[in-house]
N, C-alpha and C positions, 0 to 999 in steps of 0.2 A: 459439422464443423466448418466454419469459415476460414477462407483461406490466409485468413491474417490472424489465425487462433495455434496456438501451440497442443500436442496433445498434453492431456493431463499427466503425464509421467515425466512430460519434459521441463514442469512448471516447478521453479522455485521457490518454496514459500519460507515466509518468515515470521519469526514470532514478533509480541509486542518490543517484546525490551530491545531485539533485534533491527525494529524497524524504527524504534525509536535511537539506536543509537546511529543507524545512518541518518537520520535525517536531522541529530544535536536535539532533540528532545525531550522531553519527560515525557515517559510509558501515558501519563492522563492526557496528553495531550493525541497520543495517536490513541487513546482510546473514541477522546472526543471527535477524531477525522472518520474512526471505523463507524460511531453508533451517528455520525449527522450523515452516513453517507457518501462523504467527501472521498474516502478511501476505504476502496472494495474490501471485504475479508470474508474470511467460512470459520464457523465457528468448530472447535475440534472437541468435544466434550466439552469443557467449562470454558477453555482457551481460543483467542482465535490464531488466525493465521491469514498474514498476506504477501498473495504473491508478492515477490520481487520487482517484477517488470509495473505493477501496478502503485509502486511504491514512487520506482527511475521513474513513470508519466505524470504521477504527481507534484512530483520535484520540477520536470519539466513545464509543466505547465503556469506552476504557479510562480514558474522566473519570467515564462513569456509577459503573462499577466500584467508583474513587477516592470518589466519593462515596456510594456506599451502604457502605461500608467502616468 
């Protein structure tokens, strides 16, 4: 583990509907984030799941983006 890595029991994850409702979205669109890539997930039997922190760097990033744009 790298020193800027969390252990796994410390990691918060979230479901779709979860992740979609912080970020104002429809569930198909963070589906479409999970299956291009764009935003990490593990899949839990049929369901995924994403961390939290991976969700907050997405957001971040993609205002930086918006604003150097």
């Amino acid at each position: 583990m790298s020193s800027g890595e969390r252990p796994l029991q410390d990691v918060v994850f979230l479901t779709v509907a979860e992740v979609a409702s912080v970020m104002r979205v429809s569930k198909m669109t963070v589906y479409r984030l999970v299956h291009s890539g764009e935003l990490p997930a593990i899949r839990v039997g049929r369901s995924f799941r994403v961390p939290e922190k991976e969700v907050h760097d997405y957001l971040k990033e993609s205002y930086v983006r918006l604003q150097s744009a």
